[in-house]
C-alpha positions in Angstrom: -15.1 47.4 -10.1 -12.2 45.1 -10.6 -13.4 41.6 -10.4 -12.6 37.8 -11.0 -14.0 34.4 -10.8 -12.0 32.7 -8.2 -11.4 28.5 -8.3 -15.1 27.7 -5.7 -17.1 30.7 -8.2 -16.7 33.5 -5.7 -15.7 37.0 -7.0 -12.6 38.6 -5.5 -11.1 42.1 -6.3 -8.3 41.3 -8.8 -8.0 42.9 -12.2 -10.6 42.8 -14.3 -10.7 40.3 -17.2 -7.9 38.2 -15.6 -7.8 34.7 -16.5 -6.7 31.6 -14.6 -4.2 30.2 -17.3 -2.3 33.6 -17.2 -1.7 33.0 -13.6 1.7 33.1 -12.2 3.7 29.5 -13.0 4.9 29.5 -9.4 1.4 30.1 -8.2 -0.1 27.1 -10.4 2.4 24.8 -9.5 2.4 25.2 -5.8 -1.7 24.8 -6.0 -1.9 22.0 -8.0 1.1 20.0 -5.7 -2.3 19.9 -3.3 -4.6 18.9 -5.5 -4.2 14.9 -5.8 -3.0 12.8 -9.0 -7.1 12.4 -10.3 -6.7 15.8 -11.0 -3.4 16.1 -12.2 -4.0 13.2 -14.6 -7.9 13.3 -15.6 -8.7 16.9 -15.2 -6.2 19.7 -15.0 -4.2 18.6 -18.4 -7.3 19.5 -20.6 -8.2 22.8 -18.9 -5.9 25.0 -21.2 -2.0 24.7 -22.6 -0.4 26.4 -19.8 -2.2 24.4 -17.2 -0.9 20.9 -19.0 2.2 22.7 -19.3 2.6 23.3 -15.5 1.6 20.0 -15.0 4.7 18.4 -16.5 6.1 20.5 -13.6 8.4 17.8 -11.1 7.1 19.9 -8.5 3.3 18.6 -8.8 4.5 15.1 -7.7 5.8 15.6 -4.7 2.8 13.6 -3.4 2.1 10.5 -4.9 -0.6 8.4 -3.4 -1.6 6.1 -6.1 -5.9 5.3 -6.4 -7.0 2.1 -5.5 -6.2 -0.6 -8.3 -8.6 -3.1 -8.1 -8.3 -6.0 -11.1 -11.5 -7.2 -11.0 -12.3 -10.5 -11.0 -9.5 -12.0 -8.5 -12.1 -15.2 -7.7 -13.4 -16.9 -10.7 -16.0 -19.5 -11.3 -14.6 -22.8 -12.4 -14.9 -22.2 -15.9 -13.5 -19.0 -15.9 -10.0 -19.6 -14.4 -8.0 -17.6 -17.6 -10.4 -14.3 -17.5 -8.5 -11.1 -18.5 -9.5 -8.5 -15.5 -12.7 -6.4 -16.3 -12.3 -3.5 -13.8 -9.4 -2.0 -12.9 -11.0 0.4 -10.2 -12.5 3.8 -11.1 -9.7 5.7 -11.0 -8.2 3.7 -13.8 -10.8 2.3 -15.8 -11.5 6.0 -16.4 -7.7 6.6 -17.5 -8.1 3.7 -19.6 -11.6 5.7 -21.3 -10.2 8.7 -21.9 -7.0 7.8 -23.4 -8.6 4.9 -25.5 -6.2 2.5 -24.4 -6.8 -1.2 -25.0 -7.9 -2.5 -21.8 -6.3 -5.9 -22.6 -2.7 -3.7 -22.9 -3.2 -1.5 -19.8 -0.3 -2.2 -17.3 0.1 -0.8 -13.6 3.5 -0.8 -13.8 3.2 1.7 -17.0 1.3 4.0 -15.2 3.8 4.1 -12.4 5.9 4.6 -14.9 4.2 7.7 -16.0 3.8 9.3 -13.3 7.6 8.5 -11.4 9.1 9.6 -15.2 7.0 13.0 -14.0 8.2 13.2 -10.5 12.1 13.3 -11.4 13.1 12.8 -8.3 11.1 14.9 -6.3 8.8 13.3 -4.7 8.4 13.0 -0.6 5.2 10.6 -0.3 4.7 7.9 -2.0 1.6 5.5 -1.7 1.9 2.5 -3.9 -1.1 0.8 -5.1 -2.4 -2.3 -4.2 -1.2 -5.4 -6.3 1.5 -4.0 -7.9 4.1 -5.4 -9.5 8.2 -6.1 -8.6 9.1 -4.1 -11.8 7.3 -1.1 -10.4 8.8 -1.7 -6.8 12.2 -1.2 -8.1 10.9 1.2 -10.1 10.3 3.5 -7.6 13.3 2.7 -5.5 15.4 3.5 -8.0 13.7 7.3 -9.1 12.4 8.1 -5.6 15.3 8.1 -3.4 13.9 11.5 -1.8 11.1 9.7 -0.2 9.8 10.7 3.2 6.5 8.9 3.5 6.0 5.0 2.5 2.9 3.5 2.4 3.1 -0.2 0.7 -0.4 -1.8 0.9 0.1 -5.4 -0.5 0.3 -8.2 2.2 3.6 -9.3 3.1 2.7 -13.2 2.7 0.5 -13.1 -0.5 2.5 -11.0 -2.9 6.0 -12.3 -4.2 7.1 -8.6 -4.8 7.0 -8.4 -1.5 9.9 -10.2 -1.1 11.6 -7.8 -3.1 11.3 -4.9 -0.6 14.7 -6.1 1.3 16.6 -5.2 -1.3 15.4 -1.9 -1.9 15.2 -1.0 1.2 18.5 0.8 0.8 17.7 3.5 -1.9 15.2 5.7 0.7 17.7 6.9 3.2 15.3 9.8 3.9 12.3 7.9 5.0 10.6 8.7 8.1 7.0 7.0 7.7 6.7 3.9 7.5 3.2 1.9 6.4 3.1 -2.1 5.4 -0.4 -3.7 5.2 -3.8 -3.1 4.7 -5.3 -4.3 1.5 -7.1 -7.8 2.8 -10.2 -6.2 3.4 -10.0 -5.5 -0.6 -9.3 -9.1 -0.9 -12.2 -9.8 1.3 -14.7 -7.8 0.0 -14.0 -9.8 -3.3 -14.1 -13.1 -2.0 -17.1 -12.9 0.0 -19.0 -11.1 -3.6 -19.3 -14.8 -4.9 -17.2 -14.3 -7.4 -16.2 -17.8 -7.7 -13.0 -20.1 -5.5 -10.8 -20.3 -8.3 -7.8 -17.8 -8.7 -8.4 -15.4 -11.6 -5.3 -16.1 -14.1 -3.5 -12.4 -13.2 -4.3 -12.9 -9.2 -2.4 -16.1 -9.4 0.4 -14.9 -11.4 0.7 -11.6 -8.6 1.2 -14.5 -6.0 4.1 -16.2 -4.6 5.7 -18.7 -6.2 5.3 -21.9 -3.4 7.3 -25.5 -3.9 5.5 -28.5 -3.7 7.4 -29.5 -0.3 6.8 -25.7 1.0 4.9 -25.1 4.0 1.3 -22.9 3.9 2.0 -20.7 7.1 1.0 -17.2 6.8 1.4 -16.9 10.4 5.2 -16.9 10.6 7.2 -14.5 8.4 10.4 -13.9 7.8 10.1 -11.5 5.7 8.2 -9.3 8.0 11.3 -9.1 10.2 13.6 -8.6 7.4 12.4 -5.7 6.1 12.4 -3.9 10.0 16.0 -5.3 10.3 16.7 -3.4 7.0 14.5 -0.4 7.2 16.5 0.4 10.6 20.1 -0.4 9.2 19.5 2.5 6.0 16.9 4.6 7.6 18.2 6.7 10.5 15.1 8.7 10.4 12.4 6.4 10.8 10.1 8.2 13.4 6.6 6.5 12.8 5.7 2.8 11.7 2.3 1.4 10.8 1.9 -2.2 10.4 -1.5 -4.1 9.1 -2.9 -7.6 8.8 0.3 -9.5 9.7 1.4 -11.3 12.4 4.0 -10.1 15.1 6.2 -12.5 16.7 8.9 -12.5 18.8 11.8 -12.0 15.8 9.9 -9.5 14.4 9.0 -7.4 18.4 12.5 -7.8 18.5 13.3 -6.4 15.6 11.1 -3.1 16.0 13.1 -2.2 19.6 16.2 -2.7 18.5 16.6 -1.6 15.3 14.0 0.9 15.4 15.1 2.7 18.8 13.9 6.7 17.6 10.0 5.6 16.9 7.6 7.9 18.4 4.7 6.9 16.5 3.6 2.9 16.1 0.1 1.5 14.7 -0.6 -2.1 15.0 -3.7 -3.2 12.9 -5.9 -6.3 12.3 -2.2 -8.2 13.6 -2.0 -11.1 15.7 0.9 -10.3 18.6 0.6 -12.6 21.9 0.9 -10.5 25.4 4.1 -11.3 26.3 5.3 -9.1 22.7 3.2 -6.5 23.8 4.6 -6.4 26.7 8.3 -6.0 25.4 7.3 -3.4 22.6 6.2 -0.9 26.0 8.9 -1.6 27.5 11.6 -1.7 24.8 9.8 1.4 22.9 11.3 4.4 25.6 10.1 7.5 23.2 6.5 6.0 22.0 4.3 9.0 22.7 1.4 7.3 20.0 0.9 3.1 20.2 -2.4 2.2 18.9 -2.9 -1.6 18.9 -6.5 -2.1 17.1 -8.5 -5.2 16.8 -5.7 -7.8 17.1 -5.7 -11.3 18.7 -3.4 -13.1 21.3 -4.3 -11.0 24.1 -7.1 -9.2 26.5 -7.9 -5.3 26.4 -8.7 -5.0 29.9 -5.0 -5.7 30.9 -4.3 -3.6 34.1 -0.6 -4.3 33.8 -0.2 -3.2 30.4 -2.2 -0.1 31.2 0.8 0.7 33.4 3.4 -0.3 31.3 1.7 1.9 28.8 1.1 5.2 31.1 4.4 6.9 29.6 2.6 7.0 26.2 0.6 10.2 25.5 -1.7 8.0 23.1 -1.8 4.5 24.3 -4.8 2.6 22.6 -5.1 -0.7 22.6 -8.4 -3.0 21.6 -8.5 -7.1 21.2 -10.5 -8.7 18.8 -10.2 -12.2 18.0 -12.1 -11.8 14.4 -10.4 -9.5 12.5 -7.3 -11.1 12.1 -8.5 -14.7 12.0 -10.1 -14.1 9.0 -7.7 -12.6 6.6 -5.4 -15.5 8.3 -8.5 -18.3 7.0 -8.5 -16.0 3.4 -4.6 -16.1 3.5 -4.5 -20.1 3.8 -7.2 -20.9 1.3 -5.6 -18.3 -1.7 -2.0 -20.2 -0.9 -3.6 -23.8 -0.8 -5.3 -23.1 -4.1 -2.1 -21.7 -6.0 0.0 -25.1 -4.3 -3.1 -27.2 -6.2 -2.7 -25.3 -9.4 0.8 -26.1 -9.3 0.2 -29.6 -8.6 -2.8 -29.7 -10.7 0.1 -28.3 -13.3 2.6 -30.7 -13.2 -0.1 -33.5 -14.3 -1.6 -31.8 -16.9 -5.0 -31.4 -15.4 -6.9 -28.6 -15.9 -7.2 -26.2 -13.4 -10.4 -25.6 -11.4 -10.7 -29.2 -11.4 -10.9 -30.8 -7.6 -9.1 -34.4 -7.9 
């Protein structure tokens, strides 16, 4: 009887004695494209020589979605304002383990490195992680210009590498997907854990730069608008756009229907957008057959007219809540307020974490 182990521990009738590094290269490579980068990177490398070998292969990074980086603490105690991260999520505290790397030299934007260096220009999805770096934005711009799927987490008002997305903008003319947002509840989570009020030393130094004259106001950006402006001048294909934990005003509703005309898909999340800019995104959307508006503020979910106005759409959901955004809004001002005091705080040469 001609049998063999398959990869769940069944037995299937193939050639006795035939092993799974002997496979067929084209085989390997085509399974492990599917398997995720925790694999590629913690598991599959160590499993025999032909295995690591095939995982140099370009053609296993088509798909990178980045885990979770979580620098751990972002809120420090008073005393504690300078405190190198202790955590950088599972995913990379174990790559930091296994390769005996000194935690105080591990960089992000080295493992992005890493793993672009592998992709060679291949790659079709990309999912950046949360609190990045601008190095690693243009990075990526520059060795992914393939890219069909974009999913950058960090908020648009917190992170000054966000500010940096404009200008890259131009390098995927491919893209198609399009996801900005999401990573507050991350922020959250951390800041309601009693970690301490003070920013941690490398949260603070992620964070935009503000003049002592410049305004705290989450609630309006530009840059928001700039980037849609830009995303539809270079990318002709954008079909689907997915936007998280901002707020949508007029400029940037306008912005979306005119310069991104061929959207079918659109995902408000956790957004504050008043009714009147709902309004005009159903009517100045014609080929929406997806529009899922979910727990956002500035209007009512039992809107008969926008019912209407949505009817057209396939998928048309849409669900008020006046918490969800107000919060990461609160969290946004008090993270600002505390960098424009360390500035201040700075300029006096008072320690920091000292309220005057």
């Amino acid at each position: 009887m001609k049998q063999s182990t398959d990869l769940g521990g069944g037995v299937s009738n193939l050639d006795e004695g035939r092993r799974w590094e002997k496979l067929d290269v084209d085989c390997l490579t085509y399974v492990f494209s599917k398997v995720g980068m925790e694999s590629l990177v913690l598991a599959l490398p160590f499993v025999c020589k032909s295995w690591y070998a095939t995982t140099l292969n370009p053609l296993c990074w088509k798909f990178l979605s980045f885990p979770e980086f979580e620098p751990y603490p972002l809120f420090t105690a008073v005393d504690d304002t300078n405190v190198e991260p202790k955590s950088f999520g599972p995913f990379y505290n174990k790559f930091v383990e296994e390769n005996q790397i000194d935690r105080t030299r591990f960089s992000i934007t080295g493992f992005i490195r890493l793993v672009v260096n592998r992709s060679n220009g291949k790659a079709l999805k990309l999912k950046l992680p949360q609190f990045c770096t601008e190095e690693a934005l243009r990075l990526v711009a520059d060795r992914c210009p393939a890219i069909r799927y974009l999913h950058f987490c960090d908020d648009l008002v917190l992170f000054k590498h966000s500010q940096i997305l404009p200008e890259v903008i131009g390098k995927w003319k491919f893209l198609e997907h399009l996801t900005l947002g999401g990573n507050m509840d991350n922020i959250m989570r951390q800041f309601q854990a009693k970690s301490g009020e003070h920013l941690s030393r490398d949260f603070e130094e992620a964070l935009l730069s503000l003049d002592s004259g410049s305004a705290i106001t989450p609630s309006s950006n530009k840059n928001l608008c700039e980037i849609l402006v830009q995303f539809g001048i270079h990318c002709k294909h954008m079909r689907s756009l997915h936007i998280f934990d901002a707020y949508i005003g007029e400029a940037e509703v306008s912005a979306i229907v005119t310069s991104l005309p061929n959207l079918v898909c659109l995902t408000l999340g956790q957004c504050h957008i008043e009714r009147d800019s709902l309004v005009t995104l159903l009517q100045g959307c014609k080929k929406l057959w997806y529009f899922d508006v979910w727990n956002c503020e500035g209007f009512v979910d039992d809107d008969e007219e926008m019912r209407k106005l949505g009817s057209h759409i396939s998928e048309f959901r849409c669900k008020a809540d006046v918490t969800g955004f107000k919060c990461f809004h609160v969290l946004k001002m008090v993270i600002l307020t505390r960098v424009k005091m360390n500035k201040i705080l700075r300029t006096r040469n008072i320690p920091l974490g000292i309220d005057q």
